[in-house]
TORLOSE-663366 format. One record per atom (N, C-alpha, C): residue in one letter; x, y, z. Coordinates in steps of 0.001 Angstrom, whole numbers, plus 500000, padded with zeros to 6 digits. Layout:
BEGIN
AXYZ ...
end
This chain:
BEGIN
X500852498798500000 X500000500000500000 X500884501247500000 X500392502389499153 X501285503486498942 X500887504243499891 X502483505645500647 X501827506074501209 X501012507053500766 X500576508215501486 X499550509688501221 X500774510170501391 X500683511190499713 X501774512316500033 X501526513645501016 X501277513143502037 X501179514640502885 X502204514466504274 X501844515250505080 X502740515550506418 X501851516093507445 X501308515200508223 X500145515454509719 X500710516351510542 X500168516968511173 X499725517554512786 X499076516060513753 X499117516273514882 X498004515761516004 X498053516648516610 X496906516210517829 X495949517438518654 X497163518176519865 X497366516971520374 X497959516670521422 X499728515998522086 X499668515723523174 X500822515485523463 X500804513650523116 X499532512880522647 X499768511243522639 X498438511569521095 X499121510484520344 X497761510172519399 X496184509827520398 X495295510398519252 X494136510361519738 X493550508520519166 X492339508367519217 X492303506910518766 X491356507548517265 X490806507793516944 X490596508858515784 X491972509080515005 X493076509040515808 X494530510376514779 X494964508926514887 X494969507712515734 X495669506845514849 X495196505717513771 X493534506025513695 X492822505296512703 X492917506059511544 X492784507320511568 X493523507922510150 X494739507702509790 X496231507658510442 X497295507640510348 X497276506369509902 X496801505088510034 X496856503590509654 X496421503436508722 X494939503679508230 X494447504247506776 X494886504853505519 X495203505870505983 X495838506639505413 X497164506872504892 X498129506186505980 X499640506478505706 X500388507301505477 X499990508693505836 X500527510103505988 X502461509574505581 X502955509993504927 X504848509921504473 X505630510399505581 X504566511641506654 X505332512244508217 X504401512900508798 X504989512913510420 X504363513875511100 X504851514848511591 X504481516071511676 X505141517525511952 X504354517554513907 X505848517937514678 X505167518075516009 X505271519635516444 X504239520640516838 X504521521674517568 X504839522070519193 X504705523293519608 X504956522850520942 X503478522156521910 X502087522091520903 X500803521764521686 X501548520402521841 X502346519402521189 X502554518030521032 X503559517601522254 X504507518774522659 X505675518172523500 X505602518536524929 X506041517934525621 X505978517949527443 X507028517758528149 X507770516627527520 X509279516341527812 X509965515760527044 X510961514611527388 X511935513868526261 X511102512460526043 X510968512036527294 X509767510696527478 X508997510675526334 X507975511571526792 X506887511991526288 X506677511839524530 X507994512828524339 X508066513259522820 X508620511857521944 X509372511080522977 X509974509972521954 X508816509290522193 X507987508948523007 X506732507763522734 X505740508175521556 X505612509524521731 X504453509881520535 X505251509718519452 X506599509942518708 X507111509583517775 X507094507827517424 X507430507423518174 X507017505994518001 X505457505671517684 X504379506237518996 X503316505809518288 X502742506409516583 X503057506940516294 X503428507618514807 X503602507026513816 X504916506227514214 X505567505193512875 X504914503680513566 X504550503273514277 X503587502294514909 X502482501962513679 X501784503488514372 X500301503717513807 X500790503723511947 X501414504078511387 X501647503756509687 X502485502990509522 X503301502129510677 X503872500856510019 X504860500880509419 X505442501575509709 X507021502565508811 X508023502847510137 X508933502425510603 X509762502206511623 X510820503890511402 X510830504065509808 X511842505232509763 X511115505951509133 X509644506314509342 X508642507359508845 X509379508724509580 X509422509805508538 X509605510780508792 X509246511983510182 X509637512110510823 X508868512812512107 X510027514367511927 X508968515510511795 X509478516843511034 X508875517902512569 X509886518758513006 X509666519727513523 X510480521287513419 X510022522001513645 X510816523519513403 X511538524171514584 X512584523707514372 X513600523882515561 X514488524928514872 X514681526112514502 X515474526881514195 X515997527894515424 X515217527864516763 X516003528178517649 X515921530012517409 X515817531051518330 X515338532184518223 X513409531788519106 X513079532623518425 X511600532568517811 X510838531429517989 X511277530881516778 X510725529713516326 X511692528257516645 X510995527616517707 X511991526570518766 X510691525459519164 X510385524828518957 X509261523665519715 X509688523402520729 X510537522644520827 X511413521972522166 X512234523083522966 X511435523317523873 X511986524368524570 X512617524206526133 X513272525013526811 X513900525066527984 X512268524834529130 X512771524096529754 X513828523336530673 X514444522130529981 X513449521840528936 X513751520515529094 X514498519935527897 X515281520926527017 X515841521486526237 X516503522723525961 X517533522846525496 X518743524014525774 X517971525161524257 X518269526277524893 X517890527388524479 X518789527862523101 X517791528257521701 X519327528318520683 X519143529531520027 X519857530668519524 X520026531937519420 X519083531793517599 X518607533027517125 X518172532953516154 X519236532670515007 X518649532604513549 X519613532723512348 X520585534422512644 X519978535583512997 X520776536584512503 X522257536636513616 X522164535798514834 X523182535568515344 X524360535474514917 X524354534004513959 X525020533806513123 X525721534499512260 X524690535560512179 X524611536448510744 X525823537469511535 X525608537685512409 X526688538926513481 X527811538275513806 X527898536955513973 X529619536681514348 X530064536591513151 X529285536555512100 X530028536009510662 X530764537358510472 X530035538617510403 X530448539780509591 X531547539876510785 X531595539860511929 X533073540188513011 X534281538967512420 X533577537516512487 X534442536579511488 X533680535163511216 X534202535215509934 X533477535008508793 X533616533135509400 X534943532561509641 X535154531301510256 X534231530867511496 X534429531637512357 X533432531766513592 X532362531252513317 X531793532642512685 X530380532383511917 X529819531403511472 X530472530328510321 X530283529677510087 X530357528069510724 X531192528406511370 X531557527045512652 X530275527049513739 X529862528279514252 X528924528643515309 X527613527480514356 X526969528110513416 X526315527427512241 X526301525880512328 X527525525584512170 X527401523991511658 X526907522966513458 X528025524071514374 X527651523661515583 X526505523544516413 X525943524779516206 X524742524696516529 X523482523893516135 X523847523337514806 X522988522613514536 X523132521385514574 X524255520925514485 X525057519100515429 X524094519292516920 X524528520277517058 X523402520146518858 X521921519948518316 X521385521077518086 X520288520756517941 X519551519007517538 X520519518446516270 X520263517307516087 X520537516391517002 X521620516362517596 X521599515789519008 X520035515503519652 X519988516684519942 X518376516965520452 X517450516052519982 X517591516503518989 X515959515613518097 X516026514138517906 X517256513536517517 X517263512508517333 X517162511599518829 X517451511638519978 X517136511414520715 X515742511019521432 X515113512169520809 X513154511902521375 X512866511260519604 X513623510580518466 X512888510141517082 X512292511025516307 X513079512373516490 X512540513312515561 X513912513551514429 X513311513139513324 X514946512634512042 X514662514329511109 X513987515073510997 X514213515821509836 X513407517087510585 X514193518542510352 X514671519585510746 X513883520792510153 X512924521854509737 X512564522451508949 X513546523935508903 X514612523539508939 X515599524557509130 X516794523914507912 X517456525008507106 X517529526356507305 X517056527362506519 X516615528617506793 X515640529564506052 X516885529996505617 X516159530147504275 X517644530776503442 X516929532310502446 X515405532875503535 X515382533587503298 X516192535216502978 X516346536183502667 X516951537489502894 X516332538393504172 X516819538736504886 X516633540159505618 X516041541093504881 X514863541940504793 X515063543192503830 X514208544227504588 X515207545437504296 X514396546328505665 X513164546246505244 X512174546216504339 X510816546203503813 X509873545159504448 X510541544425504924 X509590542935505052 X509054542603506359 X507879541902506925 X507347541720507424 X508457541050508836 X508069541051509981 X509446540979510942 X508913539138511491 X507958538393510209 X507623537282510434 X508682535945510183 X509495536981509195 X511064536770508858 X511877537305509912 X512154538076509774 X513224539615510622 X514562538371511012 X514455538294512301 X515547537760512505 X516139536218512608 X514779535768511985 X514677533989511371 X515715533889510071 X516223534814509431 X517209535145508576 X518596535330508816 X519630534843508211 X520804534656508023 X521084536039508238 X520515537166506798 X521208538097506796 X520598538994505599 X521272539851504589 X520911540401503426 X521343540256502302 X522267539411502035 X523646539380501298 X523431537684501194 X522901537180499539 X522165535972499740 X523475535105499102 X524878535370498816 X526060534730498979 X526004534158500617 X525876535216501728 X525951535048503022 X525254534417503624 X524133534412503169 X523064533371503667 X522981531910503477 X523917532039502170 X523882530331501788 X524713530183502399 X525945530461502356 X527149530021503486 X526413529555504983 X526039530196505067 X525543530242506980 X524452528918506446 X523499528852505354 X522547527856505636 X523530526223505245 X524308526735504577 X525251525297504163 X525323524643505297 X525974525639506163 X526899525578507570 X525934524432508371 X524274525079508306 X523579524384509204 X522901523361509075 X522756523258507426 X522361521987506878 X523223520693507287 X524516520860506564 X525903520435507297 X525703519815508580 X525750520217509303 X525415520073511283 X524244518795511163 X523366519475510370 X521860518285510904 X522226517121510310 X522800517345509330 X523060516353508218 X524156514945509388 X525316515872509398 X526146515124510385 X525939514455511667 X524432515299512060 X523992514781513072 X522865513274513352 X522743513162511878 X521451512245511413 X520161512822510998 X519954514347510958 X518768515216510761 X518575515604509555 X517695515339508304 X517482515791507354 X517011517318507629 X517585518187506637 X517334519692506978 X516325519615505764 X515204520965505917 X514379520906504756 X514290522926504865 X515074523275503659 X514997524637502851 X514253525220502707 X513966526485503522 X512774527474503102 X513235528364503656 X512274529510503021 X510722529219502063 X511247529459500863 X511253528793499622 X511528528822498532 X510626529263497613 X510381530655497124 X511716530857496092 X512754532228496852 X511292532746498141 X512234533713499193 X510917534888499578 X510767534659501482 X509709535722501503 X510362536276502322 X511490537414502178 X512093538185502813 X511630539451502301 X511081539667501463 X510320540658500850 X508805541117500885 X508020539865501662 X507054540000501771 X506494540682502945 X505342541871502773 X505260542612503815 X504341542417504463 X503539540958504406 X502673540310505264 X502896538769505701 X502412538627506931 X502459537465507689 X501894536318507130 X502690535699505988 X501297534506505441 X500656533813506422 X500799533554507997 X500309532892508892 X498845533787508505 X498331535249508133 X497532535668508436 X496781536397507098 X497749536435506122 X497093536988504860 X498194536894504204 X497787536597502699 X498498536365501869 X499341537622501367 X500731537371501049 X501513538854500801 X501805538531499226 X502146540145498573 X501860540218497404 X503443540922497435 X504924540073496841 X506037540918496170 X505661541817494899 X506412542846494620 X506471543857493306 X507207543286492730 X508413542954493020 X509981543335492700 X510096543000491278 X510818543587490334 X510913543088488988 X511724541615489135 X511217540550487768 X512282539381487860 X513771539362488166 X514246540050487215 X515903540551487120 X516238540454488736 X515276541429489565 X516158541940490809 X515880540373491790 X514274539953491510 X514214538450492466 X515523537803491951 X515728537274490942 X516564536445490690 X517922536683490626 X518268537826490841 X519643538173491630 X519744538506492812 X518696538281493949 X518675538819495000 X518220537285496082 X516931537123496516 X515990535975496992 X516270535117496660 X516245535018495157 X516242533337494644 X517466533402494343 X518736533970494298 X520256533262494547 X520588532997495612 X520042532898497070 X520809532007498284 X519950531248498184 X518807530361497571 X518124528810497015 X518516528476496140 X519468529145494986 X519892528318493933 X521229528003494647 X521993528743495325 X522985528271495878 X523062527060496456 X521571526788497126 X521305525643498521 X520610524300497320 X520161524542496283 X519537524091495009 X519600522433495069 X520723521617495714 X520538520674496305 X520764519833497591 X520056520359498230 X519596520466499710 X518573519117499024 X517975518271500128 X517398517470499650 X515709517455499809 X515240518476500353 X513918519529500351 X513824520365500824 X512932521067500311 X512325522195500619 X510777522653500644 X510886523587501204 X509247523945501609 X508733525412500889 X507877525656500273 X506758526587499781 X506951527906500236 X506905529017499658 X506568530115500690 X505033530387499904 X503871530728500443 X503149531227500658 X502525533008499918 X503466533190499003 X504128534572498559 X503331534068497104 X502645535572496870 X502427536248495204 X503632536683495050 X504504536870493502 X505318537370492964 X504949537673491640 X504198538816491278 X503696539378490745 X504594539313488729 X505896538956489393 X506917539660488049 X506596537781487364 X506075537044488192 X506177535876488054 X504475534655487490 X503956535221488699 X502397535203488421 X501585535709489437 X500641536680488811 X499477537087489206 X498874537350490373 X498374536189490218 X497380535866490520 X497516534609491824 X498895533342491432 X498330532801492769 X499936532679493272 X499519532234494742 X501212532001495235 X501372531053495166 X503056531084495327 X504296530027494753 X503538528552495157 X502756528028496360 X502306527207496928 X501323526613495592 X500523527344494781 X499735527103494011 X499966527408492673 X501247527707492433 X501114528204490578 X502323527088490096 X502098526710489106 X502708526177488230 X504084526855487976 X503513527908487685 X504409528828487029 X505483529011487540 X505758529660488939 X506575529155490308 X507656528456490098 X506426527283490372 X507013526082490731 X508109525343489271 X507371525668488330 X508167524831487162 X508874525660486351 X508804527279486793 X509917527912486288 X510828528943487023 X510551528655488087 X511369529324489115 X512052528217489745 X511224527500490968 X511663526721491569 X512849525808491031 X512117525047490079 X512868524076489247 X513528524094488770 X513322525522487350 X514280525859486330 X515184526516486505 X514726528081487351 X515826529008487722 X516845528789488777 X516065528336489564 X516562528227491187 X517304526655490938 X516574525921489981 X517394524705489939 X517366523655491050 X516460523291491863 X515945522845492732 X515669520874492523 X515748520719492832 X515282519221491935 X515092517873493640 X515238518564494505 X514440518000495290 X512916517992495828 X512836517124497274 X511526517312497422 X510870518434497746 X509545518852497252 X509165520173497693 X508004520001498234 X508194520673499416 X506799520432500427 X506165521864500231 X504447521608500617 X504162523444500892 X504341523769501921 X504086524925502602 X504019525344503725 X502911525159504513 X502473525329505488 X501445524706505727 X499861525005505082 X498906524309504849 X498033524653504273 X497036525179504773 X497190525167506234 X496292525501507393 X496559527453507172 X497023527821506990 X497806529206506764 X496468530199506448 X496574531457506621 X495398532101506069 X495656532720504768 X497067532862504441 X497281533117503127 X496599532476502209 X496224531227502226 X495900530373501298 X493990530598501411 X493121530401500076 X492502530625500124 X491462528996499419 X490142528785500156 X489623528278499766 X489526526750500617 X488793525231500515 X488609524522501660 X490031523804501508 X490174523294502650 X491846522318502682 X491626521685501938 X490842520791501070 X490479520087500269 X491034520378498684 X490688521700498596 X490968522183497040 X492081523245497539 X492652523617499007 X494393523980498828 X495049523140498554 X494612521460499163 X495767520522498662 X495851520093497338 X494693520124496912 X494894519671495360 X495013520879494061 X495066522049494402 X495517522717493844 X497477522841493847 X497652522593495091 X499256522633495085 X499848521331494638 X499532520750494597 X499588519226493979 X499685519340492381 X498354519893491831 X497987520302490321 X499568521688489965 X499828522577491119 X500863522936490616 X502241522790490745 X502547521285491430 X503706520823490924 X504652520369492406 X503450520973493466 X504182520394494872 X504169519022494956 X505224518358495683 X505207517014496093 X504778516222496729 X504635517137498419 X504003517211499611 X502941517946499818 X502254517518500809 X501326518947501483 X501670517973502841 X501366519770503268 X501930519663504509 X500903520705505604 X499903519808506199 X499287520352507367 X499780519897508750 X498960521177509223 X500341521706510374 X498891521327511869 X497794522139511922 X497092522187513059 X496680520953514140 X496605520138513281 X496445518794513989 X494387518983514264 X493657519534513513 X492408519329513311 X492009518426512303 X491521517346513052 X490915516007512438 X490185516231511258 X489004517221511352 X488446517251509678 X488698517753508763 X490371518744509068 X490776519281507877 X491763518247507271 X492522517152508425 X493437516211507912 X492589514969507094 X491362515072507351 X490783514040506670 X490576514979505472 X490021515972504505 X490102516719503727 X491443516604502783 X492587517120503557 X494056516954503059 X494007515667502524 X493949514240503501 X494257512967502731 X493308512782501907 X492043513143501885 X491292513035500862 X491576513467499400 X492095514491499323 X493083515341497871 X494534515067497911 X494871513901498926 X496186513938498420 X496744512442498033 X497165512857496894 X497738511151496123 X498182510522497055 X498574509234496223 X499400508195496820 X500907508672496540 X501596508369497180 X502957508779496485 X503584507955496078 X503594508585494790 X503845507361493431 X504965508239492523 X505357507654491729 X506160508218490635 X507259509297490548 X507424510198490247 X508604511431490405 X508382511697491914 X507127511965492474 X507668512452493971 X507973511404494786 X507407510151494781 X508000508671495524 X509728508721494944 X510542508997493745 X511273509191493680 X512219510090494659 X511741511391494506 X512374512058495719 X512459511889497388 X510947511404497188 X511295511373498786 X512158510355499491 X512401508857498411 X513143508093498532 X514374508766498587 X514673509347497834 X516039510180497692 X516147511621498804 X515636511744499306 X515961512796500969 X515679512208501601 X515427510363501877 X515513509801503126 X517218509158503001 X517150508382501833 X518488507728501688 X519644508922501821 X519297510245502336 X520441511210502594 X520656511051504208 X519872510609504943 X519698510369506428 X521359509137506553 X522277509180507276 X523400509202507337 X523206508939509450 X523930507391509495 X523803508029511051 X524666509341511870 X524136509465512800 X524765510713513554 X526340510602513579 X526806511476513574 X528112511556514075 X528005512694515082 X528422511612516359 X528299512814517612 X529116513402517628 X528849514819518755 X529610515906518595 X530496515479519739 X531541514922519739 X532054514067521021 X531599514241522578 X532010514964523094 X531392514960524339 X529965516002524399 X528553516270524621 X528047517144524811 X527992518375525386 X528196517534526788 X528092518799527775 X529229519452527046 X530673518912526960 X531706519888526240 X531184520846525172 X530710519984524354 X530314520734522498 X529310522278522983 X528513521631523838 X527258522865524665 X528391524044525192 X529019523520525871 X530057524966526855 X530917525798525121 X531381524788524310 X532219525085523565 X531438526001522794 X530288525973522627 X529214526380521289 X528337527792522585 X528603527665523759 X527769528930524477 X529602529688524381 X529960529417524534 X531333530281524005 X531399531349522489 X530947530932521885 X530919531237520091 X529977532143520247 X528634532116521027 X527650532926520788 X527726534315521722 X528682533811522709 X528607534791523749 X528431535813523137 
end
């Protein structure tokens, strides 16, 4: 049985008996955990297990957004506290080695982290731009402004997860550092002429171009199409994403639960599907929109069963960072 190309939410901190009769049915490819899902280390590694249990897949994907700043699931106490992307972005410009070491390190820890409670793949690193214009939904979830600099720093951290056993997954692709609304809350509309996107945004993703996925941004780009965002246009997707940006891994959307997106979960997922996404990817963990999602979303078959085979077979076991507690003192050193 094939799986459903999508990526679940649940409600809670344990599957419900409902979330694991869909998950068995269905066969969701992963599950995405937020902080409603986690409580401790216990906790978080049993619900990952009941997960790949409930679909029968021992190395089913389990995806959370640990970029640390801001945006952190696994949080203190019961987990170590991790500085945003523009951190990075500040020891680099004092030195550029630093910078980039801080990067790779920080994210060997982090994977540390995850792999521990059975969480294998990372939604980090944003290889968005900084731009004083843009919505601060980005701001300091960003490397930097300077999208040479950004790929460096996202290499750095891909690198880390990678080494650590953590598949990293690239976003938001094609780049919403420009966008001056919160897609969590309404859809944002770029101006910018092509020429300047594609020497600006979309060169630190062509840089990262094979990373082994990436995720959607949520963004109109007007110089590009119209009318719908990157999540839903063809156009985007099969001549930006693909062609320009050169992308040729898996591409997930962003979440579909989003208010940017318009219309029932039903016809967001199969519209992003129809324009060329691989994944969908709901985030809320509400039962009748995930039944909706698997309802519009294929089996995963053909070019995208291809890829996703190909960003799991990148999963590499960990190579620890030798001692922890050391690597932790060594790496709160770098950031000081």
């Amino acid at each position: 049985m094939a799986d459903c190309a999508c990526i679940l939410g649940c409600a809670g901190p344990r599957l419900t008996a409902d979330e694991h009769a869909l998950f068995g049915a269905a066969r969701p490819w992963g599950l995405i955990l937020f902080k409603r899902n986690v409580e401790d280390s216990a906790q978080v590694a049993n619900l990952t297990q009941e997960f790949r249990a409930a679909v029968g897949r021992p190395g089913a994907p389990v995806f959370v957004d640990q970029e640390g700043g801001r945006v952190q699931r696994l949080q203190p106490p019961h987990w170590p506290a991790y500085p945003p992307a523009a951190k990075y972005g500040e020891i680099y410009a004092r030195d550029p080695g630093q910078g980039l070491m801080a990067a790779r390190v920080g994210a060997e820890l982090i994977a540390a982290d995850l792999i521990a409670v059975g969480i294998n793949v990372d939604c980090l690193p944003v290889a968005d731009l900084r731009r004083p214009e843009g919505h601060d939904v980005i701001g300091d979830r960003a490397y930097g402004a300077d999208p040479n600099i950004v790929a460096k720093l996202a290499r750095a951290a891909a690198d880390g997860l990678l080494a650590g056993g953590v598949l990293p997954v690239l976003k938001h692709i094609p780049g919403h550092g420009r966008a001056r609304a919160d897609s969590h809350k309404k859809l944002p509309v770029v101006g910018a002429p092509l020429a300047e996107l594609d020497r600006t945004d979309f060169e630190s993703f062509r840089l990262l171009s094979d990373l082994p996925m990436a995720m959607t941004a949520h963004v109109i780009y007007t110089a590009v199409d119209k009318g719908r965002p990157a999540t839903t246009s063809p156009v985007v997707i099969g001549e930006v994403i693909r062609r320009r940006i050169g992308f040729g891994g898996l591409l997930l959307t962003d979440d579909l639960s989003m208010e940017a997106l318009s219309g029932s979960l039903g016809e967001r997922a199969a519209a992003a599907f129809a324009a060329g996404c691989d994944m969908a990817l709901h985030c809320n963990g509400r039962l009748a929109e995930m039944r909706e999602v698997v309802a519009a979303g294929p089996a995963l078959t053909g070019e995208a069963a291809r890829r996703a085979a190909a960003a799991l077979a990148c999963l590499r076991p960990a190579t620890k960072p030798g001692n922890l507690d050391e690597a932790r003192r060594r790496f709160s050193a770098m950031i000081a």
